[in-house]
N, C-alpha and C positions, 0 to 999 in steps of 0.2 A: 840484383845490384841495388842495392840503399842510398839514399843520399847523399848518406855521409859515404859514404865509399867515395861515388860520383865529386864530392867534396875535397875529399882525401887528395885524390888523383888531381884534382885541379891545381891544387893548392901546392903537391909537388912540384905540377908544372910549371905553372907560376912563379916561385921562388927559384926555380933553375936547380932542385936538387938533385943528388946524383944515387938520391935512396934508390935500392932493387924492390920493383913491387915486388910480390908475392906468384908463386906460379898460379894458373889456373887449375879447376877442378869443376870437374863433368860432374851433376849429381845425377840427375836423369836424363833417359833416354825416354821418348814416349810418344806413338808406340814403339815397343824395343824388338817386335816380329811384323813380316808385312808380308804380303804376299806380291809377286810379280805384277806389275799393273799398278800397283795402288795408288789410287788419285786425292788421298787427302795428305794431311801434314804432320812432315816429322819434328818434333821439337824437340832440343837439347838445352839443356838449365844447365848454367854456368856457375860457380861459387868465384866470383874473378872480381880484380881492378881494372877496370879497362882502361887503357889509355888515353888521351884525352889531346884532341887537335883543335887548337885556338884560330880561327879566324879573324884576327884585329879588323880589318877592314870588314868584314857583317857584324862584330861585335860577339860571334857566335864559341861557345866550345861544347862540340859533341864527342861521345863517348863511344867508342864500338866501332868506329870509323876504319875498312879495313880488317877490319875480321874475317876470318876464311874456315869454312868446313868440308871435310872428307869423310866419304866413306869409305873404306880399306884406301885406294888407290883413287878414287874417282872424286872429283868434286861436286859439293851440291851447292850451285848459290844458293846465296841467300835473301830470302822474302824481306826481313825487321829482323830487329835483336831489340825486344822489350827492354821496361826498366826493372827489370826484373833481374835480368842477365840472361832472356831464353831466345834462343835463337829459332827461327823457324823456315822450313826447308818443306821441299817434296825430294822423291826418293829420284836419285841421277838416272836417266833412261836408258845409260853403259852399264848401271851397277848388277851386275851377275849373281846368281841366285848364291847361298853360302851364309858365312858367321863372318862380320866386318868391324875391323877397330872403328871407333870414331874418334877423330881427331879436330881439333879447333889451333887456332892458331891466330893470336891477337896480331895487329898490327905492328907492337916491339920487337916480335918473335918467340912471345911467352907461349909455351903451349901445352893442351892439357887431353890427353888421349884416354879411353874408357875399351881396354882388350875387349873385343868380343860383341862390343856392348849394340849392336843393333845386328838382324838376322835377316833375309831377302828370301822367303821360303816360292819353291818353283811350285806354279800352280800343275803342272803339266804330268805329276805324278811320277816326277825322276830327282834322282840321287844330284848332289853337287857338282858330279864329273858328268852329267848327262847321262848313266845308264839308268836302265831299268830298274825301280828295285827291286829288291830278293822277295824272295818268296817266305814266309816264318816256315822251319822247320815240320813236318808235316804236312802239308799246305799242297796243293796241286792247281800246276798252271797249264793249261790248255790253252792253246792258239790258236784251234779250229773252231772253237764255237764250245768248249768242254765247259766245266765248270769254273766259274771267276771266283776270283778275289774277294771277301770283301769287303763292302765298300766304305768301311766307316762306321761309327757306332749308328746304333739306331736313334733315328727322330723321340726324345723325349727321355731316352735315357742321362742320368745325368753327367755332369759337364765333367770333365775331367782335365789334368795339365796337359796346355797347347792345344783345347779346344779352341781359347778365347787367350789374343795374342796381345792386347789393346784396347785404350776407352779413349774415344774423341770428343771434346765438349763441341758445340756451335760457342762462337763468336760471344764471349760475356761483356756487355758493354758496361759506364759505369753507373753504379745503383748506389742506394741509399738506406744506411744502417734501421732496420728495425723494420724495411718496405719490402714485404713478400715481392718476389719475381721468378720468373719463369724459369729453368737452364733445360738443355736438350743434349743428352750424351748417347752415342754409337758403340754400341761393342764392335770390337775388331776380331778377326782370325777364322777358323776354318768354319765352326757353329754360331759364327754371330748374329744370322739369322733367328736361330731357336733359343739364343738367352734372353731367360725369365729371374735368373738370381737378383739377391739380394747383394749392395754395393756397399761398403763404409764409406759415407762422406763426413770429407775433413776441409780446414783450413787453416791456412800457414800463419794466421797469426795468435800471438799467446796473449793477448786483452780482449778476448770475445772468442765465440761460438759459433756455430751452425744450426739450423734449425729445420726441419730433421737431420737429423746423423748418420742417414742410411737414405739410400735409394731403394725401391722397391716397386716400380711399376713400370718395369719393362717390357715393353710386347714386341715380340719377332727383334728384338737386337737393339731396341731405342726406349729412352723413356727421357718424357716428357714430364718433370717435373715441379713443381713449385716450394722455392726454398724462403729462410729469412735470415741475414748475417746479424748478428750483435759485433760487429765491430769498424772501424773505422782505420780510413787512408790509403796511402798509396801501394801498388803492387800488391796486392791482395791474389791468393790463387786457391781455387778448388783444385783437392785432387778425391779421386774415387780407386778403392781397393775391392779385389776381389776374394773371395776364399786362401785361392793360392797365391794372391801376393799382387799378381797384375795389377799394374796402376795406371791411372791414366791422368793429366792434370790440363785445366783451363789456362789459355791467356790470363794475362795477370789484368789487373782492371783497379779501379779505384772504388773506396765507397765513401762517400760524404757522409 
């Protein structure tokens, strides 16, 4: 969310007009796979006008005030809602393993849903209705001790879709255009442990650059890297893509 949005929406409310803002829109989910347990944070980036509640007496008007997010049926509070428009969540400790709409729902009642758009995969090695799964045709299951399953690709082979489900940055506070600093991202999902790939990095604004453009020194599922932005202002966000598409993006931050 922009200023001038944040602007926009005051200035409606202000004047007392009876314009229809605009519906909401989900652009991401990230990560969009997680596995049962998982203790870090989900975020969802909003394309939105929020609405906007004046406080005369603090002199205050905030934005976002009242927003509410679901997964399929369950609610997840909510941590912030950046200026950005992203809201940030952990996974509801009801929510059932399965494929879940995400749903948001401003304080007007404007509301913007993404079918599908997050997954709660069971660590426990069972289907969504809790059975066992099947066995691949050919395939022999013994229960006495016979020959297993197995267990997953092999250690070093390479990565394939739904290895790697998600990228988490660490915490980007705010930096300063042209002054190398540090970021720290996590791969998420089944091999996050053993990725070593290489990442596109980007960012969201069109008066400047990145510096490298690429992540490349991941060990065991994390890299540690040092970047340099050429650009300047507020709500500034990295994201990182992988071969097949998974993306992953940072809090938004400022750069003087």
């Amino acid at each position: 969310m922009t200023r001038v949005t944040v602007l926009l929406a005051l200035l409606l409310a202000a004047c007392g007009s009876s314009a229809v803002l605009p519906a909401p829109t989900i652009i991401a989910v990230s990560p969009r796979e997680a596995q049962v347990g998982y203790p870090g944070t989900i975020r969802v980036t909003l394309d939105a006008v929020f609405p906007i509640r004046v406080d005369y007496s603090r002199q205050e008007a905030r934005a976002g005030t009242g927003t509410r997010l679901w997964f399929g049926s369950v609610e997840a509070p909510l941590h912030d809602i950046d200026e950005s428009g992203t809201l940030s969540a952990d996974v509801p400790e009801l929510l059932p393993p399965g494929e879940h709409d995400v749903r948001v729902v401003l304080a007007d009642g404007r509301e913007a849903r993404r079918e599908r758009g997050f997954t709660l995969l069971d660590g426990d090695g069972t289907d969504e209705d809790g059975g066992v799964e099947e066995v691949p045709d050919g395939g022999i299951f013994v229960a006495d001790g016979g020959p297993e399953q197995d267990g997953g690709p092999t250690p070093g082979t390479p990565m394939q879709p739904g290895d790697i489900t998600g990228f988490e940055f660490e915490s980007v506070q705010e930096q300063t255009r042209g002054q190398p600093f540090v970021i720290t991202v996590r791969a998420l999902g089944p091999r996050a442990a053993e990725f070593e790939d290489k990442l596109d990095l980007t960012v969201n604004k069109s008066n400047g650059g990145v510096s490298p453009t690429s992540l490349d020194q991941f060990v065991a599922g994390v890299c540690t890297q040092s970047i340099t932005l050429d650009v300047q202002g507020d709500n500034v966000t990295l994201t990182v893509t992988d071969r097949f598409g998974v993306e992953g993006n940072s809090n938004s931050f400022k750069v003087k």
